[in-house]
C-alpha positions as CSV (number, residue, x, y, z in Angstrom):
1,X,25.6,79.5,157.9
2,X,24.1,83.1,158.8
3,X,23.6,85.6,155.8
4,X,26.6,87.5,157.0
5,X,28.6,84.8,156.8
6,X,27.5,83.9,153.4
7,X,27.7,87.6,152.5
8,X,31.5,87.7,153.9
9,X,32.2,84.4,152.0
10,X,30.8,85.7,148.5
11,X,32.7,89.2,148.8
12,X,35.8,87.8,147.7
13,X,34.1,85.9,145.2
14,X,34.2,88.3,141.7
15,X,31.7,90.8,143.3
16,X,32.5,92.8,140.0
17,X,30.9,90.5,137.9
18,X,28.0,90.8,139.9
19,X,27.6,94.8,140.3
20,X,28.6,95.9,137.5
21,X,31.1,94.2,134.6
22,X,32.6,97.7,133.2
23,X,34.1,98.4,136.3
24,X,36.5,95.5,135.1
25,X,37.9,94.4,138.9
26,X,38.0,97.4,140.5
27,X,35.3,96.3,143.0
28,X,37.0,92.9,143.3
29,X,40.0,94.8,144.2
30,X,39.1,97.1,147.1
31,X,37.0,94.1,148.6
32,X,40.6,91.9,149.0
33,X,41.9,95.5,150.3
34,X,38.7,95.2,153.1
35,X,41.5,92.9,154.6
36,X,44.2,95.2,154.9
37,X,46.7,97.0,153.1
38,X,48.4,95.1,150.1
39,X,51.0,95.6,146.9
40,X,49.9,95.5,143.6
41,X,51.9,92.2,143.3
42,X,50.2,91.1,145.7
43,X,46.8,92.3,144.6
44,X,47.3,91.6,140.9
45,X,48.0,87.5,141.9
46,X,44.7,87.6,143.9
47,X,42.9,88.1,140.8
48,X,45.2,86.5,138.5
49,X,45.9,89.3,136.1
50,X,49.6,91.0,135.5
51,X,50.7,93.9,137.3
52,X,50.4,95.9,134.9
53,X,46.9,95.6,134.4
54,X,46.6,95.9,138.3
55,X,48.4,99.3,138.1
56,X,46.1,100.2,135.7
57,X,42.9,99.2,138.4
58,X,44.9,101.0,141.1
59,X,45.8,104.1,139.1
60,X,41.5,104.1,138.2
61,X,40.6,103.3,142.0
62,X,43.3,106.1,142.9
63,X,41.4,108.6,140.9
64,X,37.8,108.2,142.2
65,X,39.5,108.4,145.8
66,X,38.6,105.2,146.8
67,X,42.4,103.8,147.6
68,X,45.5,105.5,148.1
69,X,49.6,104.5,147.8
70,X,51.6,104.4,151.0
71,X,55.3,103.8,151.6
72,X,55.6,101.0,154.0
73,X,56.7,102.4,157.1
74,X,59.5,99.7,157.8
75,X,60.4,99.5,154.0
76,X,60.3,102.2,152.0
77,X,61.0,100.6,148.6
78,X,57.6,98.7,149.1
79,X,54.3,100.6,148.0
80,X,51.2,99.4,149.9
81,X,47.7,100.5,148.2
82,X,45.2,101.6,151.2
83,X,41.5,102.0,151.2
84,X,40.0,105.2,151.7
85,X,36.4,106.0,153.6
86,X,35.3,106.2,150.2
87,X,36.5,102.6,149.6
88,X,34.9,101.6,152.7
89,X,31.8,103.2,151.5
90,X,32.0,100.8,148.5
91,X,32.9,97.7,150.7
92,X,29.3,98.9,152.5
93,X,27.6,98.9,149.3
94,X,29.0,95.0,148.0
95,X,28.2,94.2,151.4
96,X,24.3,95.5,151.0
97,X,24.1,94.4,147.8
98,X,25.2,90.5,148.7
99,X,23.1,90.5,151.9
100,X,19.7,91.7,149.9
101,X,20.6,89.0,147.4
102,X,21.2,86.3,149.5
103,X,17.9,86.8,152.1
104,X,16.3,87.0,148.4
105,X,18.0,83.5,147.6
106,X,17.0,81.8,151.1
107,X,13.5,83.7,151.0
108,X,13.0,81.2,148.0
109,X,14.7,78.3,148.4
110,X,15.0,77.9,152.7
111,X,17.8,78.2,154.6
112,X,19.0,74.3,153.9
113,X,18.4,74.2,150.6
114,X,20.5,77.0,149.9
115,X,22.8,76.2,152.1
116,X,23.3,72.5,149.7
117,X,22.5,75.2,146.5
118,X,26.2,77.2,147.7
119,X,28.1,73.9,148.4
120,X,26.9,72.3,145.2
121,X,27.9,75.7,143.0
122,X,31.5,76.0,145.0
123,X,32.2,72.0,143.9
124,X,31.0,73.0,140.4
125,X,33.3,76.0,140.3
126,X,36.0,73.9,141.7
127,X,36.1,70.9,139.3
128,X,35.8,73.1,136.3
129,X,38.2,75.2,137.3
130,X,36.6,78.3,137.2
């Protein structure tokens, strides 16, 4: 696997937790909107919290500039929440930030042994549950 695909594979992966823990999922949020436009239903069962909560991220992200609310062109009962350039500009910092960390990793351990390293932490994560 390539850096960039490791990169790609770990954005999704609470990228909050590892910028920056106050920011409290607003990082992990506009990384799942780096795959298009979304609801907050939608967004808030991505992460597992309640919509609430997720309006509350959205409302935040809203603020900084970094997403925006859209009526949905066919529907206009359903709100989509867009990113922004400035969202993209944070995508393009997650992104940076992954990469440097995972040449970092391989730097140290080689390419196969942290290739085993990632598929022995995702079975970890995945029998526990986490």
């Amino acid at each position: 696997m390539t850096v960039d695909e490791y990169v790609e594979k770990f954005m999704k992966y609470r990228p909050n937790r590892l910028l920056n823990d106050s920011v409290q999922g607003q990082t992990y949020v506009v990384c799942y909107l780096s795959d298009g436009d979304k609801t907050v239903t939608e967004l808030a069962n991505l992460i597992n919290v309640s919509t609430a909560r997720m309006a509350v991220i959205v409302n935040s992200l809203e603020k900084q500039g970094k997403v925006e609310r859209l009526k949905d062109p066919t529907d206009k009962r359903i709100t989509k929440v867009h990113l922004t350039s400035k969202g993209n500009e944070t995508i393009d910092c997650v992104r940076d930030f992954l990469r440097e960390k995972v040449e970092k990793a391989i730097n140290v351990l080689g390419e196969e042994e942290f290739d085993r390293f990632v598929m022995d932490l995702y079975k970890l994560i995945n029998s526990r549950g986490m």
